[in-house]
Each structure stands twice: as C-alpha cells, then as structure tokens.
TIZA-750529 format. One record per atom (N, C-alpha, C, O): residue in three letters; atom name; y negated, x negated, z negated. Coordinates in steps of 0.05 Angstrom, whole numbers, plus 5000, padded with zeros to 4 digits. Atoms other than C-alpha are relative to their C-alpha. Layout:
<recs>
("ala", "CA", (Y, X, Z))
...
</recs>
This chain:
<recs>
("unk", "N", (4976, 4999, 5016))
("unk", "CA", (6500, 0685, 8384))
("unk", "C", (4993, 5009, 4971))
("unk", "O", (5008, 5024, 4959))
("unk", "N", (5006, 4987, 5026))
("unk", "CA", (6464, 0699, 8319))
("unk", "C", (4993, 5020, 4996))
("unk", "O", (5000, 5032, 4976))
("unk", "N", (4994, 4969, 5004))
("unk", "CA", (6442, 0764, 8337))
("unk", "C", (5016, 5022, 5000))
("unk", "O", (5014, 5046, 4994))
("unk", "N", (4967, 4973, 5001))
("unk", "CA", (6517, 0790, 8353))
("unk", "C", (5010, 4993, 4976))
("unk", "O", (5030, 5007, 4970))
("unk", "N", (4994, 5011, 5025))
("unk", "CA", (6526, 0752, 8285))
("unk", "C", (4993, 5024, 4978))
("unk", "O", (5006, 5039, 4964))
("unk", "N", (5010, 4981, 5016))
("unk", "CA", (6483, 0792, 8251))
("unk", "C", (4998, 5027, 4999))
("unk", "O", (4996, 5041, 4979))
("unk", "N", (4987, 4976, 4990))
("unk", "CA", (6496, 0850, 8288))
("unk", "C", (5014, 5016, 4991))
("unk", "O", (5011, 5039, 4986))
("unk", "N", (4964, 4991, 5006))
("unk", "CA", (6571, 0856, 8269))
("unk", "C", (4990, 5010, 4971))
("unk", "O", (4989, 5033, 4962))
("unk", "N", (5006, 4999, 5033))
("unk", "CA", (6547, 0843, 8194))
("unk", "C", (4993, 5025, 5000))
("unk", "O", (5012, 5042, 4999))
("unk", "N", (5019, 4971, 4995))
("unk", "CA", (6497, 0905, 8199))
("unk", "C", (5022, 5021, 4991))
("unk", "O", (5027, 5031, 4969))
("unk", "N", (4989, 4981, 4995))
("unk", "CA", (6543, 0946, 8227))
("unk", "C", (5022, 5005, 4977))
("unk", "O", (5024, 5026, 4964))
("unk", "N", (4987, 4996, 5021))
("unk", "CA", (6595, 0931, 8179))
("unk", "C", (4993, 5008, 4970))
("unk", "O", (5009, 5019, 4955))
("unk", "N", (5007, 4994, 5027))
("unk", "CA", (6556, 0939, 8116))
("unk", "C", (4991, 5035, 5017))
("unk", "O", (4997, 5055, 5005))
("unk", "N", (5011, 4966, 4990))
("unk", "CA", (6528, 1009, 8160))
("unk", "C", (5029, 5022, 4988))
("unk", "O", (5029, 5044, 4977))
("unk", "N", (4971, 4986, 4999))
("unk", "CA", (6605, 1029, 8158))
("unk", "C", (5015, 4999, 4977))
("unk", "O", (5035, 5014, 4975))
("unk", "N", (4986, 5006, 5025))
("unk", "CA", (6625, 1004, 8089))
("unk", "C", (4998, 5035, 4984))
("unk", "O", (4981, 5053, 4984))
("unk", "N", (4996, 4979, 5021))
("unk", "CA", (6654, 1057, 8038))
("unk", "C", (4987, 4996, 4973))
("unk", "O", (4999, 4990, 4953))
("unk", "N", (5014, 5002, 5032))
("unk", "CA", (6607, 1053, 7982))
("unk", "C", (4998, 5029, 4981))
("unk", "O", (4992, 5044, 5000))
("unk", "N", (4995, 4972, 5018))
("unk", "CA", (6610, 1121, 7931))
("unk", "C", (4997, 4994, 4969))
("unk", "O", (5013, 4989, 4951))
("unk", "N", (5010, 5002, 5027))
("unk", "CA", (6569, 1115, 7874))
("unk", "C", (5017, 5021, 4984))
("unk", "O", (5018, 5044, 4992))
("unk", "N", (4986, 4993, 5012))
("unk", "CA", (6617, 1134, 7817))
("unk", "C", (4988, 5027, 4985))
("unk", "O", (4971, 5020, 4968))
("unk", "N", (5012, 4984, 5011))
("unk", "CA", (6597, 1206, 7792))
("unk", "C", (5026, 5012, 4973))
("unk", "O", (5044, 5021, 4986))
("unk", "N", (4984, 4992, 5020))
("unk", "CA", (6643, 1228, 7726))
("unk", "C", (5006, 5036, 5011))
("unk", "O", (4990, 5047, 5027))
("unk", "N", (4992, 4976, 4997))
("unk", "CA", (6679, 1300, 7729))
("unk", "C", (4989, 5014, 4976))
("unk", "O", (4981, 4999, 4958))
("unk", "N", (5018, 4985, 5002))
("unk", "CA", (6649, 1358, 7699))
("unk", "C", (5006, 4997, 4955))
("unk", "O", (4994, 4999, 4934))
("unk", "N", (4984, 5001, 5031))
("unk", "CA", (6703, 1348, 7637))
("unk", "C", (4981, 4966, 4986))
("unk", "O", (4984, 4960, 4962))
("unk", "N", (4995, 5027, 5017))
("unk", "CA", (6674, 1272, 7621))
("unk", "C", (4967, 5000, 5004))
("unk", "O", (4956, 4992, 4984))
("unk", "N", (5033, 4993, 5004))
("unk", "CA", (6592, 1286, 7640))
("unk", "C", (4993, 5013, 4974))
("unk", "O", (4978, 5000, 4960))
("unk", "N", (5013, 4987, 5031))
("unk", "CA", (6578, 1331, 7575))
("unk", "C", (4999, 4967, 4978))
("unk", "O", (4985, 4967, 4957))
("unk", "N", (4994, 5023, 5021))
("unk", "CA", (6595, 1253, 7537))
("unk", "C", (4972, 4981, 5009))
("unk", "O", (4961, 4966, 4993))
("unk", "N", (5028, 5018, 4995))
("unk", "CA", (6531, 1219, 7578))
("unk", "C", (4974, 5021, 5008))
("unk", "O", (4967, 5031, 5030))
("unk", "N", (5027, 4989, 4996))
("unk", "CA", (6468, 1254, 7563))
("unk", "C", (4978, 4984, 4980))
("unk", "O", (4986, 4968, 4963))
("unk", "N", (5011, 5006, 5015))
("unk", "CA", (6417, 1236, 7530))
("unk", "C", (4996, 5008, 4969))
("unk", "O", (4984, 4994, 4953))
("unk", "N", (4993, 4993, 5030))
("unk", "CA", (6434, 1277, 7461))
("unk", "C", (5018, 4977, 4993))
("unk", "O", (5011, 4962, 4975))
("unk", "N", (4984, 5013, 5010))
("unk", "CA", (6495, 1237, 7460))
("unk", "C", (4993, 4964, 5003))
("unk", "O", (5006, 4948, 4990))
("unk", "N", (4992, 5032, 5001))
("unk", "CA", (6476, 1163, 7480))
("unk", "C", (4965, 5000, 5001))
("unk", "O", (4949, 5018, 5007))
("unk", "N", (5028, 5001, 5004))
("unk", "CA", (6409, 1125, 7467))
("unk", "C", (4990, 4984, 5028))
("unk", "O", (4966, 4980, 5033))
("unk", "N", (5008, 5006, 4981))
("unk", "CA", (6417, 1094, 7533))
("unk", "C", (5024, 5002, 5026))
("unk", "O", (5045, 4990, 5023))
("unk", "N", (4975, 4999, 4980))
("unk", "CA", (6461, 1111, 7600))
("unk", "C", (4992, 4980, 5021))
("unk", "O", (4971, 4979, 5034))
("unk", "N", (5005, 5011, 4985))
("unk", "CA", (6471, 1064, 7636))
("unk", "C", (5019, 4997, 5024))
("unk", "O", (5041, 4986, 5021))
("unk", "N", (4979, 4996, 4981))
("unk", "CA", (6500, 1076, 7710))
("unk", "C", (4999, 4977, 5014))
("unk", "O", (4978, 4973, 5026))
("unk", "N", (5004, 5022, 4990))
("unk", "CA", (6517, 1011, 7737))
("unk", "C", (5015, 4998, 5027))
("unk", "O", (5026, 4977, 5035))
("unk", "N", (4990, 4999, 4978))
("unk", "CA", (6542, 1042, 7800))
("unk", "C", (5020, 5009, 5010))
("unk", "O", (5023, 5027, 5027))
("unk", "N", (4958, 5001, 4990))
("unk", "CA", (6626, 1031, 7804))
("unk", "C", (5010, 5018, 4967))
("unk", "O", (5031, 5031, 4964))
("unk", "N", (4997, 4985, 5022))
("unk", "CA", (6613, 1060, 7728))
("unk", "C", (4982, 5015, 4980))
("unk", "O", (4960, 5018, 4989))
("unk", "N", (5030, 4985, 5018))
("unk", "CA", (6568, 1098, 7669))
("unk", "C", (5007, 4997, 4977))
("unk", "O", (5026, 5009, 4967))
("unk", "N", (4995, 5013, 5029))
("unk", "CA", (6564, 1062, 7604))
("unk", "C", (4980, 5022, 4982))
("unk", "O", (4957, 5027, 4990))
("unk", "N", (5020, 4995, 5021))
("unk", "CA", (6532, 1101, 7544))
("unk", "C", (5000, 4983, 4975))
("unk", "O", (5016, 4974, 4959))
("unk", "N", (5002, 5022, 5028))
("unk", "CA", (6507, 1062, 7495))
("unk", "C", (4979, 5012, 4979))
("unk", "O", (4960, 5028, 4981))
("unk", "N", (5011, 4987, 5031))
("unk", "CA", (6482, 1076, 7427))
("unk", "C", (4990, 4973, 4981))
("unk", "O", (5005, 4956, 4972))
("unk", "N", (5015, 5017, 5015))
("unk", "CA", (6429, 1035, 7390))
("unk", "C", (5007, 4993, 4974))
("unk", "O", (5009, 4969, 4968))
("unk", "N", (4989, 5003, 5028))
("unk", "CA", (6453, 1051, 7316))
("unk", "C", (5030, 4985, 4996))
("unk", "O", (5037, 4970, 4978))
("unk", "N", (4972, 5014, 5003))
("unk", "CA", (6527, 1034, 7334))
("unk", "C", (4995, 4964, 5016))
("unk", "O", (5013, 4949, 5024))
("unk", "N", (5002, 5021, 4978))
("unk", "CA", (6498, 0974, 7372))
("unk", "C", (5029, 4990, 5016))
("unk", "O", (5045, 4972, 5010))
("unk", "N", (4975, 5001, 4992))
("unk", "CA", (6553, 0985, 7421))
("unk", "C", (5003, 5026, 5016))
("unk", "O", (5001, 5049, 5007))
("unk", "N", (4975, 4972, 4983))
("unk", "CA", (6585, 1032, 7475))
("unk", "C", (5012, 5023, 4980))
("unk", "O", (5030, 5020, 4962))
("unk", "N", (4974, 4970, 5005))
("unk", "CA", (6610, 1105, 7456))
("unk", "C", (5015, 5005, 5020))
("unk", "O", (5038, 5012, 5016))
("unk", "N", (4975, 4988, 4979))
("unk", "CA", (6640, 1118, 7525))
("unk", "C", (4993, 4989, 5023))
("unk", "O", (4970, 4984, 5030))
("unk", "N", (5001, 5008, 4971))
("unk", "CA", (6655, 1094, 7590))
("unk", "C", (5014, 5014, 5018))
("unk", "O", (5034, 5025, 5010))
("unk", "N", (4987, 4989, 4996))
("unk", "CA", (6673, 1122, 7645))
("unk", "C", (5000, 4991, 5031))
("unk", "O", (4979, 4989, 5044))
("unk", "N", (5000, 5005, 4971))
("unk", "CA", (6699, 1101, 7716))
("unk", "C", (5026, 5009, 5008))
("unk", "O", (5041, 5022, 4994))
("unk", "N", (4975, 4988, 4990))
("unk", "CA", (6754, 1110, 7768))
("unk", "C", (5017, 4987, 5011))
("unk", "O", (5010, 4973, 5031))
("unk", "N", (4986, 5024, 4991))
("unk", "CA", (6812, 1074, 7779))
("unk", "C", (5024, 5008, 5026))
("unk", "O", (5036, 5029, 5022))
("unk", "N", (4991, 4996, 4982))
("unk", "CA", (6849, 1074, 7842))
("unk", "C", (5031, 4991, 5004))
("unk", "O", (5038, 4968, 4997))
("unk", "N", (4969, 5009, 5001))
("unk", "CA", (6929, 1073, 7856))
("unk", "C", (5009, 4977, 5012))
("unk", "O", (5028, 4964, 5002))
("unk", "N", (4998, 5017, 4996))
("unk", "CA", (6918, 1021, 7908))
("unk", "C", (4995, 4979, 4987))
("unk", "O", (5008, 4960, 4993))
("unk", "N", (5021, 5019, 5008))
("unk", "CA", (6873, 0979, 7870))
("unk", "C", (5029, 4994, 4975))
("unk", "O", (5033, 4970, 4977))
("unk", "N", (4981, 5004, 5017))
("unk", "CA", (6937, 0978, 7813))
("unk", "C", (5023, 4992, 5016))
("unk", "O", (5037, 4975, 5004))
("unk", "N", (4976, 5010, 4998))
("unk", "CA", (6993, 0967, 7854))
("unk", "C", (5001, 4971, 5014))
("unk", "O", (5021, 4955, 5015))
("unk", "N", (4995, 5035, 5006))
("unk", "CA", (6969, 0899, 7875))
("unk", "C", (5001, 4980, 4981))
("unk", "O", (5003, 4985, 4957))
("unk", "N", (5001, 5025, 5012))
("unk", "CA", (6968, 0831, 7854))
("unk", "C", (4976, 4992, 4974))
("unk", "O", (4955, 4981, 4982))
("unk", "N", (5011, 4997, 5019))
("unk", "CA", (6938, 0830, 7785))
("unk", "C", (5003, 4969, 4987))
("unk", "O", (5023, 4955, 4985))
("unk", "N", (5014, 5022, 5010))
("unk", "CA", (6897, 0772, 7754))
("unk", "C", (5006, 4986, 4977))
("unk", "O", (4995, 4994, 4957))
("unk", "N", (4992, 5003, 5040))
("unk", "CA", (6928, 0733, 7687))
("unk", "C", (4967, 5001, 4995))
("unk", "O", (4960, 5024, 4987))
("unk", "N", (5016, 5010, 5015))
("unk", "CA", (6859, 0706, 7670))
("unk", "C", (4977, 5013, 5009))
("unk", "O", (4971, 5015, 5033))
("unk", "N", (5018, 4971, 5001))
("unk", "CA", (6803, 0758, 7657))
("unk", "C", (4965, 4977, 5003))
("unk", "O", (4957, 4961, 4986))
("unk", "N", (5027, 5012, 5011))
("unk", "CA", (6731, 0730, 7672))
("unk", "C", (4987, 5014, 4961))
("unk", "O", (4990, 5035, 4949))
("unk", "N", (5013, 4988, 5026))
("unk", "CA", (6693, 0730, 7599))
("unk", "C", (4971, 5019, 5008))
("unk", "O", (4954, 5017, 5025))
("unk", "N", (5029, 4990, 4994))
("unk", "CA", (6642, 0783, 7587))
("unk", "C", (4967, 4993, 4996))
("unk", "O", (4957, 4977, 4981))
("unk", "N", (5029, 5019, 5013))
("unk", "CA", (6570, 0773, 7589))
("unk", "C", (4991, 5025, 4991))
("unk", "O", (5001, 5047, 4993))
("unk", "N", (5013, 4974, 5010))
("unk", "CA", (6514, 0812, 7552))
("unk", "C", (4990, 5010, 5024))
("unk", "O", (4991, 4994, 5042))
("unk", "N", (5010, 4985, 4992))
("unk", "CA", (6482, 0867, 7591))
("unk", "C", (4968, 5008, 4995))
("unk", "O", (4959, 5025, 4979))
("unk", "N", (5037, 5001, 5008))
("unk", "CA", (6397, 0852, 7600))
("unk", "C", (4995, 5022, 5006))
("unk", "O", (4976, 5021, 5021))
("unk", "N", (5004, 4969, 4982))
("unk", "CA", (6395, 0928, 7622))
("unk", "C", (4994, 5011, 4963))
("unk", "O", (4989, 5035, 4964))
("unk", "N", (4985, 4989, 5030))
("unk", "CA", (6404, 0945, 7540))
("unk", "C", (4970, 4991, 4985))
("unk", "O", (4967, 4994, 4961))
</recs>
C-alpha cells in the first residue's frame, strides 16, 4: 500500500505544471547585472535588488486571469527579510 502511495505522489509531482517564470524581452533589459547589484530569481519571480538603494528596483512576475477571478484573501501574510540578499 505504501508503494502505490508513493507511487501516485511521484507520478503526480512527474506531471505537475511547474514553469520557471522567465520575463519578456520588453522587462529583461531591467535585470542585469549593470542595472541591479543582485538578481534574484526566486522561481514564480525575479527580484533586482540594489545595495545603495538598500531595496528592490524591479520586480517582475506573472499573474494569471484564473488565479484573479477567485476567492481573494482579506489578510495578507507579513513579509519576511530575504537571507538570499
């Protein structure tokens, strides 16, 4: 039983839609390394961050029509810092 358990799992993460977030050709020239002192692609997005402004110049991800026309959250988890920085 635990190996059709683990099985299914497998297969399902095998089959999952994952699509590391790549920016369009218009919003890439904003993360290079001229422009940010550190990019950081955290996968679903691509933060540039800048040492002098201690702080983000640009972000950039993609938001989806389904993902908006549901059921939306009042209460926002708080942010944490980012040990990547």
């Amino acid at each position: 039983m635990k190996k059709l358990i683990i099985l299914s799992l497998l297969s399902t993460l095998a089959f999952a839609d994952y699509n590391q977030y790549k920016p369009s050709e218009d919003f890439a020239k904003y993360f290079t390394k001229q422009n940010c002192s550190q990019v950081l692609d955290k996968f679903y997005y691509i933060n540039c961050y800048d040492y002098s402004l201690k702080g983000t110049k640009a972000v950039a991800y993609r938001l989806e029509a389904d993902n908006l026309k549901g059921e939306q959250i009042k209460k926002r988890p708080r942010f944490e810092d980012d040990t990547n920085i």
